[in-house]
N, C-alpha and C positions, 0 to 999 in steps of 0.2 A: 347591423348594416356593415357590409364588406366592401370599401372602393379601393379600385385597385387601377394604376395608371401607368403608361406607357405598353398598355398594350396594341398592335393594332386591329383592325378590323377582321374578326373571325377568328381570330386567337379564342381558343375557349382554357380558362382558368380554372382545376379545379381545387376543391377546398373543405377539408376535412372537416365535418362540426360534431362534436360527440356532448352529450347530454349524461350529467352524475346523479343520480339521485340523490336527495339530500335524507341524512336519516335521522327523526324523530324520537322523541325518547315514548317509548313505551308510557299508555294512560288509562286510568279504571274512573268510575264512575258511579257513582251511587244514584238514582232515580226516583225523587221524591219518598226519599226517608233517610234517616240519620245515620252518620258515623262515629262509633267510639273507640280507640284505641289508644296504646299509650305511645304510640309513634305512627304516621302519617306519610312513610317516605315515599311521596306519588308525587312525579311533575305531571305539570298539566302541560296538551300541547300550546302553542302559542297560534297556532293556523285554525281559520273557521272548519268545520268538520262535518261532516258529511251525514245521513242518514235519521235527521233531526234531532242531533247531540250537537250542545253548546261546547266551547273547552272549558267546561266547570267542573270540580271536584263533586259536585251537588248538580245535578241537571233537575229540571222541572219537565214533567209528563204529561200523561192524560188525566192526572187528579192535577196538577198544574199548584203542588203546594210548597215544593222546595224542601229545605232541610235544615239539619243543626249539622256543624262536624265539631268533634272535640281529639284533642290531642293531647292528653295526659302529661305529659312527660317530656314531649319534643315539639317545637317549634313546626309549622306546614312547611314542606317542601314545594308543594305550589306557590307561587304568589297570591298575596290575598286578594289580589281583584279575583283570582281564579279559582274561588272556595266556592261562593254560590252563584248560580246563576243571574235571581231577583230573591227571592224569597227565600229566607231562612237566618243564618249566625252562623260565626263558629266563635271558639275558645281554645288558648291553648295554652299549656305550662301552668295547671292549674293545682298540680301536687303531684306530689311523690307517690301515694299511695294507687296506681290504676286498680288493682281489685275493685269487683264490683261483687259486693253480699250479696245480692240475691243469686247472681249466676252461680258463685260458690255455696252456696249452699244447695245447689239442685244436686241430688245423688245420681241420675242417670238411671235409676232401676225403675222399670216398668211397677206398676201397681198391683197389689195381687189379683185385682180382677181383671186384671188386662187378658183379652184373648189370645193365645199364640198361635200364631199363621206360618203357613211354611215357604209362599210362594207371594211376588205382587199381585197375579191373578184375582185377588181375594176381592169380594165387593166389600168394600169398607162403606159403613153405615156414619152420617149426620152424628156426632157426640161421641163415637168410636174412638177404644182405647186398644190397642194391641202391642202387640210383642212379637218381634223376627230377629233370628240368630244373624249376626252379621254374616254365615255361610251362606246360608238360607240366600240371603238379602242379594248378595254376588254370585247365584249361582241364577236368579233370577232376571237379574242386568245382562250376562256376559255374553250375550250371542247378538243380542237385535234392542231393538228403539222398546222402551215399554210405557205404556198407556195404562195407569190404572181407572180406577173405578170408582168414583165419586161423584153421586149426583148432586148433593151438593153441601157446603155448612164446611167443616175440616173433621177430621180425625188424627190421633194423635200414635203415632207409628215409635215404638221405641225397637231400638236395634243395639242388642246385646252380642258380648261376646268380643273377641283379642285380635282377630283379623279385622284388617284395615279395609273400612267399606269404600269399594273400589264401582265408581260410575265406571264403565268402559262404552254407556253407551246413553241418550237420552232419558228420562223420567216427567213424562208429561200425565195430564188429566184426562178424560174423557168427559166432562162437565164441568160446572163450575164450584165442585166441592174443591180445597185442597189438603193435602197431607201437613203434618207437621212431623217432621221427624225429628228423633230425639236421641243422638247417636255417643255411645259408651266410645268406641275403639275413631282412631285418626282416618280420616277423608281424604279419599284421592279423585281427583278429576280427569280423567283421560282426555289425552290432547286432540283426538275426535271426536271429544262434544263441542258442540259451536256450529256458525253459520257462516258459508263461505260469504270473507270480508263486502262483498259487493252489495250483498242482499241484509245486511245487518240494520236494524232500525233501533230506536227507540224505543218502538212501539213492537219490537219482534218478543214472541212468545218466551218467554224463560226453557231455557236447553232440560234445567231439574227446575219443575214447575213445582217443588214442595218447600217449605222452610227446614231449614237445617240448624238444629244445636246442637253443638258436636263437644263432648267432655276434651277429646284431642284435638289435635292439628286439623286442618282443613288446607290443601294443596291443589296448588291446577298445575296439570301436567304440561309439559311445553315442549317443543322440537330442540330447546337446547341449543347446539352451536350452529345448528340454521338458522339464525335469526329472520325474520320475514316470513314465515311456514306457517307461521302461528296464526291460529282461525280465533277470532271474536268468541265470547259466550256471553250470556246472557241467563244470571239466574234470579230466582224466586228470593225476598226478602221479606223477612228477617233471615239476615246469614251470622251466624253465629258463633265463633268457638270460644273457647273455656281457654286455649292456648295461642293460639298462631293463625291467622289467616297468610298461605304465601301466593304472592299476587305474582306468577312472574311469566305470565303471555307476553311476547313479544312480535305486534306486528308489522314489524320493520317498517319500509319507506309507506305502509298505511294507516302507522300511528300518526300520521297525520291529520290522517281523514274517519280514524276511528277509534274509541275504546277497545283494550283488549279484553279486559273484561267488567260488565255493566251486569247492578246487581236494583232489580226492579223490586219496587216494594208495594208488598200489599198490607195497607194500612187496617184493613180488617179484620186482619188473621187477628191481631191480639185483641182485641174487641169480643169476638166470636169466643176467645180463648176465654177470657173472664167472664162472658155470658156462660159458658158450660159450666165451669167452674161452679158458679154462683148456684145455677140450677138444679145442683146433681145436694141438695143440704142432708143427704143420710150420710156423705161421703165428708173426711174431713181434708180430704186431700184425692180429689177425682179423678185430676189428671194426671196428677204427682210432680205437676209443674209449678203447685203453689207454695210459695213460700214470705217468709215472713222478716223484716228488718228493723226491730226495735232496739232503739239507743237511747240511753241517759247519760246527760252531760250533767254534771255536777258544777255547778259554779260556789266559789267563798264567799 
């Protein structure tokens, strides 16, 4: 409200108003399923948000079950009202040691029955185990969107090999099978995967519609010193690495109203994994994702 006095009749006043944006800190998201790490450093925004995401480090979905989050080694960078939604815990500062035996003990090497493929084109079959050179793998992404072939159940996708497997572009399903892949060399995400911020849901498709264990790094590419460029993503859970996940979308004055990047979880994928497993009993190791953690503690 502007009063302005001693003017008289017909005098017209006029009056500059300019509007700042206020800028958010950049915020990710897990979707009904669990975070582990040995450090945590994510704020949460403080403003309601847009596209049916709470500002929780944990949001609840369409299975509407919440989550755990654990922090090994560092204190949350959120405030804890802002861990989970309703449903779930966290923990944190629970020891020195973040290694996790079973992930280190996976070797990364496809099994020797694994089929080798040289293309995504391939129809991957229900309980399917394969093998793609990480060239192969990037030579198959680098032009357009790719849709594989999954009618339905998972297959188990390893990707061999010293080049760094480079999405430059989508990886979605054509049914309701999904891929697991199981990646040797470091993960890049190109900063045109994602959904322009407007159209961003909760409930929107995962960008890499597969699971990812990655032996290295896992990276999402970002616009850098444009901040606010940065498009949303949305990917398939279980996300995985063995080193580093680096979380650094930033989207400026609409991390307010949105995750930059939200990692949807499919609670079945490991279910399905341990039914193959179990199934395949000529095999002592079928996926080559099983592995084993036995300890004795000796007590005086």
């Amino acid at each position: 409200k502007a009063v302005f006095s001693g003017l008289t009749n017909g005098v017209v006043k006029s009056v500059d108003i300019g509007i700042a944006p206020i800028m958010a800190e950049s915020w990710k998201t897990v979707v009904d399923g669990d975070l582990y790490a040995e450090s945590v450093d994510i704020e949460i925004s403080d403003k309601a948000p847009l596209g049916g995401f709470v500002n929780s480090l944990i949001n609840q979905g369409v299975n509407d079950s919440g989550g755990y989050a654990f922090s090994s080694q560092n204190e949350f960078l959120a405030p804890l009202a802002n861990i989970i939604e309703d449903k779930g815990g966290y923990v944190a500062l629970f020891g020195d040691n973040h290694n996790d035996r079973a992930l280190n003990q996976l070797t990364f090497t496809p099994p020797a029955h694994a089929e080798v493929i040289e293309d995504l084109s391939y129809l991957f079959l229900n309980g399917g185990v394969y093998s793609i050179t990480s060239q192969d793998f990037n030579d198959s992404i680098k032009s357009s969107n790719v849709i594989y072939s999954l009618p339905s159940g998972i297959a188990i996708l390893y990707v061999t090999g010293e080049d760094t497997v480079d999405f430059k572009y989508s990886l979605t399903s054509s049914g309701s099978g999904r891929l697991i892949l199981v990646i040797q060399p470091d993960v890049y995400i190109s900063k045109e995967v994602g959904y322009p911020t407007n159209t961003f849901t909760i409930n929107s498709t995962p960008n890499i519609q597969a699971a990812i264990i990655s032996k290295g790094n896992i990276s999402f590419d970002t616009q850098g010193t444009d901040i606010g460029s940065d498009i949303p993503i949305m990917m398939l859970g279980p996300l995985i690495s063995r080193l580093n996940i680096s979380l650094d979308r930033n989207l400026g004055i609409n991390n307010a109203a949105y995750p930059a990047i939200a990692v949807s979880h499919d609670q079945t994928l490991m279910c399905k994994l341990s039914d193959l497993e179990k199934s395949k009993t000529d095999y002592t190791n079928y996926t080559g994702l099983r592995t084993f953690d036995i300890q004795f503690d000796y007590g005086n």
